[in-house]
N, C-alpha and C positions, 0 to 999 in steps of 0.2 A: 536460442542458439548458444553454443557453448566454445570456447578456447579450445584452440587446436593442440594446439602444445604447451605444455605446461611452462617449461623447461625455457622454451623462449621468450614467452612471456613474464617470467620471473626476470631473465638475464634482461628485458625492456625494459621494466620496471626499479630493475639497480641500474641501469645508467640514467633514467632520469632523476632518480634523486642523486645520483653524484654529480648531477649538471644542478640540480637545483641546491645542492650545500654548495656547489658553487660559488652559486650568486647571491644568496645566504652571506656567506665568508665575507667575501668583496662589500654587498650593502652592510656589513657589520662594522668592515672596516672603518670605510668611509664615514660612516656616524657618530664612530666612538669616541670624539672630541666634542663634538655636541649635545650626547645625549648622556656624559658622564657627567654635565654641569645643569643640565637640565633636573627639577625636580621633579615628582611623580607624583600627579595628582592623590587622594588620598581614594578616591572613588576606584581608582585603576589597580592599585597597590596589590589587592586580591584578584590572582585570573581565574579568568571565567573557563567554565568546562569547554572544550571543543568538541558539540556534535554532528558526526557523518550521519544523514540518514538518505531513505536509499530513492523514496519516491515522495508526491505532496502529502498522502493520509500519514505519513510516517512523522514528516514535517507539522502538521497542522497540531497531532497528539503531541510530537515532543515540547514545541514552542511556548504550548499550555501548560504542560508542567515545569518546563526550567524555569517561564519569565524572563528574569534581566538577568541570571545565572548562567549564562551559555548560550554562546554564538553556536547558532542551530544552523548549519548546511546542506542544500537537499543536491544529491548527485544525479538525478536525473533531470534534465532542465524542464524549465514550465515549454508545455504546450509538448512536447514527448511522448509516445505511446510508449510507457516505462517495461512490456514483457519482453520484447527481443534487446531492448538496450543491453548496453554494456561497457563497463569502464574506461576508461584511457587509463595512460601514466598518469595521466596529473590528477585526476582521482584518486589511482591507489594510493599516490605519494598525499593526498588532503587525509585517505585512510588513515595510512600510515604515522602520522601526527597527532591524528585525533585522542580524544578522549574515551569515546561512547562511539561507536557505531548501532543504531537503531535502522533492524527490517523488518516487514512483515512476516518473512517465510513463507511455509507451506508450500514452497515452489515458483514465488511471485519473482525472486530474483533468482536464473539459474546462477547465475555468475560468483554467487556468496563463498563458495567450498573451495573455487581457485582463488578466489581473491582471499579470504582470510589463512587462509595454507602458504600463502605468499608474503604475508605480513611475517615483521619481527618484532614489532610492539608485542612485548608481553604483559604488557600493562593495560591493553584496549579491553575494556565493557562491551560485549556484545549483546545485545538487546536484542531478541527473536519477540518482537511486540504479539503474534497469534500463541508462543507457547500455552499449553494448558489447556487451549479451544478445542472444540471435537470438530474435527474438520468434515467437510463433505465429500466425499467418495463422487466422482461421477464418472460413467462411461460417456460413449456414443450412442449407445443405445439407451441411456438414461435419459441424455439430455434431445431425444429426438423423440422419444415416446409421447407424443400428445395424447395420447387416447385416456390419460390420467395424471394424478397431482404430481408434481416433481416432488419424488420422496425417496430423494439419492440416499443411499447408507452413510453414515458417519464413520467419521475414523479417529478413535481416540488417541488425539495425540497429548494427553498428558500422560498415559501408561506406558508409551513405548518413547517415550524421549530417554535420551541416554548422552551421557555427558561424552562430546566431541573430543578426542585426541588430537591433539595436534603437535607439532615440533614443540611448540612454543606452551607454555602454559598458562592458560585463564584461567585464576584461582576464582572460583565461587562466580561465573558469570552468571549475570541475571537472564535468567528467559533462553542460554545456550542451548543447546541441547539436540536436535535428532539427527538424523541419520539419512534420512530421506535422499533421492534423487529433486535436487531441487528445479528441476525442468518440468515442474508442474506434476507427473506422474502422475495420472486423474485424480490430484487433489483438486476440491478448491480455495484460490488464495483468497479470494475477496470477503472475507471476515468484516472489514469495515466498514463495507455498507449496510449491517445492522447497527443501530444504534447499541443494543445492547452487548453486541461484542464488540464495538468500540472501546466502550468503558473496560472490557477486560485487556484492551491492547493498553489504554493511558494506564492501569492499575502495573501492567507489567515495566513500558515504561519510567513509571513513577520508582518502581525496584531498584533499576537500572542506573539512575540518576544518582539516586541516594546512593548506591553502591560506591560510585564514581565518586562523589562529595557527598560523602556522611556527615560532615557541621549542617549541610543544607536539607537532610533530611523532613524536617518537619516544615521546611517553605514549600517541596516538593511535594509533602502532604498538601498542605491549603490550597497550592495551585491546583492540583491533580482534582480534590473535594468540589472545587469551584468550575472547573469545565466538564466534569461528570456533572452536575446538578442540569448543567445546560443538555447534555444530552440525554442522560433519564427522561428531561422534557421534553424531548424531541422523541425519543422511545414512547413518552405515553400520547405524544400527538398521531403516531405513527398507528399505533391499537386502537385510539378513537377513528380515525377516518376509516379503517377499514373493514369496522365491525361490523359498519349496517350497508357497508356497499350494497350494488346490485350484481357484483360479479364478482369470482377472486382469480380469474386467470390476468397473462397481460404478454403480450407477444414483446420477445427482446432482442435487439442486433444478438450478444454475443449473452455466455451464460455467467453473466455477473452478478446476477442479484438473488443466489441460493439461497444465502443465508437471510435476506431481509423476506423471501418467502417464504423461508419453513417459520421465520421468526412472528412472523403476522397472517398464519395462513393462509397463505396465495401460492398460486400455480402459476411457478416463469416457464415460460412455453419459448425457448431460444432459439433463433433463427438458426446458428452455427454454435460452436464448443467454447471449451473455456479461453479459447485466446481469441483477440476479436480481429486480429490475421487470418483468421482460418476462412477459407472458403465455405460456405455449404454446398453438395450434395443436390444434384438435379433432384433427388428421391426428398431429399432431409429438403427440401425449399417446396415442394408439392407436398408434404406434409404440411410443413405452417401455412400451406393457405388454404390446404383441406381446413386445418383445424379453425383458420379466422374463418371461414363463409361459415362450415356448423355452429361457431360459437357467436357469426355473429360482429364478431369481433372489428370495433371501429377506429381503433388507434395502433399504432406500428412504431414500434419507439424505436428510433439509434441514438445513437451517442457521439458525441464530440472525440476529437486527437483522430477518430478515423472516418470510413468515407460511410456515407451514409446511402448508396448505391440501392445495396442490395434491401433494405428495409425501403426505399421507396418504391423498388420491382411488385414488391410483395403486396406493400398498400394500394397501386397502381392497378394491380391485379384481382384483388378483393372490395377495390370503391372506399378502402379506408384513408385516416389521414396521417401523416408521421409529426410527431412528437418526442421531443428529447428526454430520455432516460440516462442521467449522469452518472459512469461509475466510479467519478473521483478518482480516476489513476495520476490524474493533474490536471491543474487549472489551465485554461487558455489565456492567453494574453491580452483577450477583453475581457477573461471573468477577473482577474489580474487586478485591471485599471479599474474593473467598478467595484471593487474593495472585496469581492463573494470568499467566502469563506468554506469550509466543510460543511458547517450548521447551513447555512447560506444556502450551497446548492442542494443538502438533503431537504433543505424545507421548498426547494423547487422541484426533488422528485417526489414530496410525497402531496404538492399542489398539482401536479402531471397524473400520477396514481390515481389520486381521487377523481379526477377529471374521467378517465379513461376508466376506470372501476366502476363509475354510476350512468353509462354512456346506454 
């Protein structure tokens, strides 16, 4: 969903930071006898980047490459189903301070084109972590078609990126760049859950960082080198398990795992579209259960942050069982507490995958 008015939203957005230099001013005041006698540690003396990013995949890659280099913030809170979110004031205004804004694209946040059209930082790094990826094209009738492999068209978005105009000017932004309707427009955003376009999001990234702190370049290299290592190995665990399955289809709530099927060739066979709001289709839901009784089919995966209804209709219907398929749009606040990570939960869908692949 997208801002109504631009115009009003801008004028929201200047009054909250004029209440918030407010209070700025005042806590300034009040300190300034203290903290003029106070010495500064020597650790602190150098500040740290400040990064906005926009959901947890965005958070998990940046954290990896700053380290102890930047206070890394993610705007969409844990446990959030991050595609209809949307900013407040006091995000724009954390925007608006920041250093680095780091998102995915490809239409994962509509909200990017009013919210940085609104900014007057001219000094902000915008960091599009998918630039340069060939994205996946998909319709309705793409993503409903069972009767064969999901082999959406790609859509090269490194040939048609073109450097954004804006009021304000970002000289040399890392990963800036397209044009697009960012409300999805049958792209799709989930680039992340392949392992191996992960690594092209930390590489972009890693761009982004240096740009912003070029003395720190080359620690932004070794962190970047060090959490790709772990996911290339998650990339070659992911081509082992599914080499000798006994099947390459796998029935999904919503159509988020494109890219980790074209990437290992398997066939996601998707309950509903690319947002996992979307209702399915009296027609599009007699489909996937045509397709599980032919194929057989013994597992029904949904996903966490939304309801899991309609995948147990299905399984309910067909004598199969449901299984969680995570597409890491954010943690829950038990994966949270029990420390799970990116790597974490991808090595729990591709322990679900194998489960349900050799069934």
């Amino acid at each position: 969903m997208k801002f109504n008015k631009k115009s009003a939203f801008a004028l929201l957005f200047s009054l909250t930071l004029i209440v918030a230099g407010c209070g700025q001013n005042q806590s300034a005041s009040d300190s300034s006898t203290s903290s003029a006698n106070t010495p500064v540690p020597a650790e602190t003396q150098e500040a740290k980047l400040n990064v906005e990013v926009s959901f947890y995949p965005m958070y998990e890659f940046t954290k990896n490459v700053a380290g102890d280099l930047a206070n890394v913030h993610t705007l969409v809170p844990a446990g959030t189903e991050p595609h209809d979110w949307e900013p407040t004031p006091q995000d724009m205004a954390s925007i608006e301070k920041a250093d680095v804004l780091v998102y995915n694209g490809a239409g994962m946040e509509s909200w990017i084109d009013q919210v940085t059209d609104s900014l007057s930082n001219t000094k902000l790094i915008q960091v599009e972590a998918s630039h340069g990826i060939d994205l996946l094209e998909g319709s309705e009738e793409d993503e409903h078609d069972h009767e064969h492999a999901d082999t959406t068209d790609t859509h090269d978005h490194a040939d048609e990126a073109t450097t954004e105009e804006h009021d304000h000017d970002h000289d040399a932004e890392a990963g800036e760049g397209h044009t697009h309707d960012h409300d999805h427009g049958g792209l799709d955003p989930h680039v992340w859950l392949s392992p191996a376009l992960a690594i092209k999001e930390v590489r972009n990234i890693e761009a982004g960082l240096a740009q912003a702190a070029p003395e720190h370049a080359e620690q932004f290299k070794q962190n970047a080198d060090a959490y790709i290592a772990k996911l290339e190995a998650l990339d070659q665990d992911f081509k082992a398990a599914v080499a000798d399955s006994k099947r390459k289809d796998f029935i999904t709530q919503h159509a988020a795992f494109g890219y980790l099927a074209q990437e290992y060739g398997l066939q996601q066979v998707p309950i509903a579209g690319l947002s996992p709001e979307q209702e399915p289709s009296a027609a599009q839901m007699a489909s996937v259960i045509d397709f599980a009784k032919e194929h057989q089919v013994k597992t029904i995966f949904f996903e966490t942050l939304v309801s899991s209804k309609v995948s147990e209709t299905i399984a309910s219907e067909v004598g199969a069982k449901t299984a969680v398929l995570n597409p890491i749009e954010g943690l829950t606040e038990e994966e949270i507490a029990a420390g799970m990570d990116y790597i974490g939960v991808m090595r729990q869908n591709l322990e679900a995958l194998k489960q349900a692949l050799n069934e």
